[in-house]
N, C-alpha and C positions, 0 to 999 in steps of 0.2 A: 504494500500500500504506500503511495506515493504523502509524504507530509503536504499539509495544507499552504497556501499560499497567502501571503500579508492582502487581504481586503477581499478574498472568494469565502460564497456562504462557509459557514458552518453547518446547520439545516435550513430545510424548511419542516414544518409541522401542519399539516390540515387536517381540519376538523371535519367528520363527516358525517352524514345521517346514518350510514349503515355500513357496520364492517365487515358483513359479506360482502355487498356489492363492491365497494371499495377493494377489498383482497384479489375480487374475480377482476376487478377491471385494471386499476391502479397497482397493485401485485403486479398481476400478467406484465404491464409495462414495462413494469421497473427489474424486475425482472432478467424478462428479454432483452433490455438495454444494456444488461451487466451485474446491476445491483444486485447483493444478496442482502440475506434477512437479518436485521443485524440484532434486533431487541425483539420481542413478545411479551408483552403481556393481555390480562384479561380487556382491556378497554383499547388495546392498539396494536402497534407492529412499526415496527422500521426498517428501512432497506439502507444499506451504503453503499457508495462506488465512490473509490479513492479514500478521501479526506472530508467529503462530504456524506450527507443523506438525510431521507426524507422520511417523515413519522406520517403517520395515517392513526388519527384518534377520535374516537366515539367519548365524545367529553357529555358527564351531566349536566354540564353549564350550556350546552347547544341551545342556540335561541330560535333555530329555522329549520326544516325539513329540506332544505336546498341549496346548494352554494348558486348564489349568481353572480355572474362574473360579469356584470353592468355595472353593478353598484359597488362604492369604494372599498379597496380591498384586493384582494387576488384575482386579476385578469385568466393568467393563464401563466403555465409553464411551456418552458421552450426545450429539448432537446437534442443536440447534435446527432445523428444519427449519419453511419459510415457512408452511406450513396444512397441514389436515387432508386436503385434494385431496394433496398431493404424497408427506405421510407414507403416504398408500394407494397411491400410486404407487410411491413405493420399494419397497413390501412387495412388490407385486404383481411386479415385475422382479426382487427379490430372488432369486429359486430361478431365475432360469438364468443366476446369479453367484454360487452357494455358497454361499447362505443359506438358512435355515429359519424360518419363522416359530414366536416363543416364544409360549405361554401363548395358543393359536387361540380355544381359549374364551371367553375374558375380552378379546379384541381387539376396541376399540384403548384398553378401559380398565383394563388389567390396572395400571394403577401408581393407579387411583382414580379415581373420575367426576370430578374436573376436570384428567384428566393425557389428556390425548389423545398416545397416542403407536405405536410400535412397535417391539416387542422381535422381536432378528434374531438369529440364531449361526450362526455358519461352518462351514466344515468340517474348520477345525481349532478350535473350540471358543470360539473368542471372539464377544464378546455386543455388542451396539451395539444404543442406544435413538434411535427417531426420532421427537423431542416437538414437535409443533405447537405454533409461535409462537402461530399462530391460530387456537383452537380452531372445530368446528364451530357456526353461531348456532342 
């Protein structure tokens, strides 16, 4: 594991309505991106990759049945992901792991002709971008 770098997170932490869904969708991701599982307990789970990671927790202080990602707060996560073959590979596994593909139209250049990527939302509302390292030649 590579040491952390002066001003890259530490984590992130999101709060979710449910930690099945969350495991089957959010899990799957993190996952397949690399992460492993790094904590468990009864109200959550963590994954790491490197010097970072990401908690997923069913807090009793939860005030909403939904994340939305309009209102202030967390937009979305973004992650690197090797090329353009795998960001189409994630999408494609995506819907029988709780994802939806955003903006089908405009895929995979809804962020701009030199943003190869793919925008995903769950089934509790949160959004994850999968931006190819390596664009298509």
């Amino acid at each position: 594991m590579s040491g952390p770098t002066h001003g890259t997170l530490h984590h992130v932490e999101l709060w979710v309505p449910n930690l099945h869904r969350a495991f089957a969708s959010l899990g799957w991701l993190l996952e397949t991106l690399g992460y492993a599982v790094h904590q468990n307990w009864d109200g959550g789970r963590s994954w790491r990759l490197g010097a970072t990671y990401l908690v997923v927790e069913q807090s009793p202080d939860l005030t909403a049945e939904r994340h939305d990602r309009c209102r202030p707060g967390l937009n979305h996560l973004a992650f690197h992901v090797e090329d353009s073959t795998m960001v189409e590979k994630l999408a494609a596994d995506a819907a029988e792991h709780g994802w939806r593909l955003m903006f089908p139209e405009q895929h995979p250049y809804a962020g701009g002709r030199q943003h190869y990527a793919a925008y995903l939302e769950n089934d509790d509302g949160f959004e994850v971008e999968l931006v190819a390292i390596e664009p298509p030649r």
